[in-house]
Each structure stands twice: as structure tokens, then as C-alpha cells.
C-alpha distance (Angstrom), angle and dihedral (degrees) to the residues before:
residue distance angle dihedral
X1 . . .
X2 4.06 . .
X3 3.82 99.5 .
X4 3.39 115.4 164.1
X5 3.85 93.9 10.8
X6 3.81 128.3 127.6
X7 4.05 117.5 -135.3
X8 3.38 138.7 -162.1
X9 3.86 123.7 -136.4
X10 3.77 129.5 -169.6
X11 3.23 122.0 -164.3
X12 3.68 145.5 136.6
X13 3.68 104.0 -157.0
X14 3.83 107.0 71.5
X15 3.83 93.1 -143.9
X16 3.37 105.0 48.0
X17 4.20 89.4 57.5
X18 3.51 89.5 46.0
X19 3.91 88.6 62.8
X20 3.37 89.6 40.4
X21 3.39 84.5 53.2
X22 3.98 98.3 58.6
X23 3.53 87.9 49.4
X24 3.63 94.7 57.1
X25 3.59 93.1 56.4
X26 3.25 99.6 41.8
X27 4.05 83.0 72.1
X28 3.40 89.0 54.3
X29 3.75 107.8 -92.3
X30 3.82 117.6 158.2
X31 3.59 98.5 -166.1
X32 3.72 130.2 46.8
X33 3.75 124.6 173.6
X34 3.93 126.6 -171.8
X35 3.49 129.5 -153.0
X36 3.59 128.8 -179.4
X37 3.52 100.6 -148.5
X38 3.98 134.6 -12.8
X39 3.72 93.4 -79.1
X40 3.53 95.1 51.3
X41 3.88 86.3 52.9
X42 3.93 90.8 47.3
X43 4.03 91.6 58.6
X44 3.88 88.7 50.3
X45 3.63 94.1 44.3
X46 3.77 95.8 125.9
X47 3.98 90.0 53.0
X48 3.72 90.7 66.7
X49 3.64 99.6 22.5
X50 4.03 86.3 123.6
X51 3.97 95.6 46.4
X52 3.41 122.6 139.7
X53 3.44 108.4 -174.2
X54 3.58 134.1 29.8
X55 3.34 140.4 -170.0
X56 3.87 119.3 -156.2
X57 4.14 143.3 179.9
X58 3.50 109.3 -119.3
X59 3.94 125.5 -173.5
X60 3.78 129.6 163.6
X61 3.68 87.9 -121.5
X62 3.74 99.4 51.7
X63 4.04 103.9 63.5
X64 3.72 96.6 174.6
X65 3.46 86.9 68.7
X66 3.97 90.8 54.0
X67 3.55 85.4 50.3
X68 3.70 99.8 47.8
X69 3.99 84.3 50.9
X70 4.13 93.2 51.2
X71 3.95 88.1 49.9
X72 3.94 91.2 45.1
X73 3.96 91.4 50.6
X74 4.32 89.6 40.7
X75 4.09 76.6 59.1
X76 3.84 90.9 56.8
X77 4.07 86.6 -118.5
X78 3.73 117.5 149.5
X79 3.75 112.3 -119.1
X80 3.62 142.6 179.6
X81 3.46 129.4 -160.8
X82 3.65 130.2 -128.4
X83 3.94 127.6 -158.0
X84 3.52 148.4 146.5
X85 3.70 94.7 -152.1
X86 4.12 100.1 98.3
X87 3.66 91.2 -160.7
X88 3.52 101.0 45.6
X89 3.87 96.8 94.7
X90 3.41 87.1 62.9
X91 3.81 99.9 54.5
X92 4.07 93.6 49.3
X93 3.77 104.8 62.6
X94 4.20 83.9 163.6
X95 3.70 82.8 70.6
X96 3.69 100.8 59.7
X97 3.76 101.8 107.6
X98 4.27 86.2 59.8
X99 3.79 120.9 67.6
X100 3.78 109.8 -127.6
X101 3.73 102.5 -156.3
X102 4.37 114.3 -164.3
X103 3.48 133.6 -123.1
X104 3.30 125.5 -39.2
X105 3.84 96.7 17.0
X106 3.39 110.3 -141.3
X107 4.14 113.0 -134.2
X108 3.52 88.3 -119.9
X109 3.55 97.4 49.4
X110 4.07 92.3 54.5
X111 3.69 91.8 45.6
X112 4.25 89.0 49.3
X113 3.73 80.0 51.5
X114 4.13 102.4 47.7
X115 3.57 86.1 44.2
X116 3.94 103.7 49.9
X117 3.98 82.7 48.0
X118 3.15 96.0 50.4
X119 3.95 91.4 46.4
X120 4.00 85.0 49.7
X121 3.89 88.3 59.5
X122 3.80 94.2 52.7
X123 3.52 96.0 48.9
């Protein structure tokens, strides 16, 4: 599905990016880059500079995150949201073109989610 891609996860909590991680490569992506927060993805901005998919945290009380998603999609970069906040997909109607998948993400649920975007961009 992504092989040979590079992606971009955001994360604050080490272990949930490493499973996100597996995941990922289990589709076939060669290059995975974590970040704990947008900063930390600014400063390694050249290692994902080709990324096209990401996979970020998002919480209403963490607006550099929001940010980082509005410059990812401006980039035409697939992303998908990550949040423990059950009613924040409600609350971010800018958002509704990227999935935003809760708390602990199940595999299956991120893969549903790569591939329906994916099927969105070749339709």
C-alpha cells in the first residue's frame, strides 16, 4: 500500500508511535520518522521532507499540533489524526477531510484509515 514511502509520526507517548510504527511498515514503508511534538518534527524537517503520510496527536489544547496538521494537508500529505479526546472530531469541522482515529488506535483501524484515504485520492 505505501511501499517505499517515508512517514511522519507525531506523537508524545514513545510507545504508542512505536506501534504505529510497525504498522507503517508492515504496508511497506521504508522510512519512518518520529517526532514527539511539532517542534521536534520542525528540526527534522529535511528527514521527512518527502513524506507522504503522516500520522499526528491532535488535542484541542495543543494548537501546534492543529497547525502542524493544516501545513501537512496545504502540502497535499495524507494525514490522520490521533486523540484521546472522543469528542474532539466533532468540534473541528476544518478537519473533516482527515480521519481522527481515538485512543489506542487499533492497527486495523489506522490501516482502514490509510487505505480509505488513499482510495479518496484515486477517485
Amino acid at each position: 500500500m505505501l511501499s517505499g514511502q517515508t512517514a511522519l509520526i507525531v506523537e508524545a507517548q514513545y510507545l504508542i508511535a512505536l506501534d504505529l510504527q510497525i504498522t507503517l511498515e508492515d504496508l511497506g514503508v521504508d522510512k519512518v520518522v518520529i517526532a514527539q511534538n511539532p517542534a521536534h518534527a520542525r528540526e527534522m524537517a529535511q528527514d521527512w521532507a518527502d513524506c507522504s503520510v503522516a500520522i499526528v496527536e491532535v488535542e484541542r489544547e495543543l494548537p501546534e499540533h492543529l497547525a502542524l496538521i493544516g501545513e501537512l494537508l496545504r502540502r497535499n500529505i495524507h494525514v490522520i489524526g490521533l486523540t484521546a479526546d472522543s469528542d474532539l472530531p466533532l468540534n473541528l469541522n476544518w478537519l473533516a477531510t482527515t480521519p481522527i482515529l481515538l485512543k489506542p488506535a487499533s492497527s486495523e483501524s489506522v490501516v482502514k484509515a490509510l487505505s480509505d484515504l488513499l482510495a479518496a485520492q484515486n477517485e
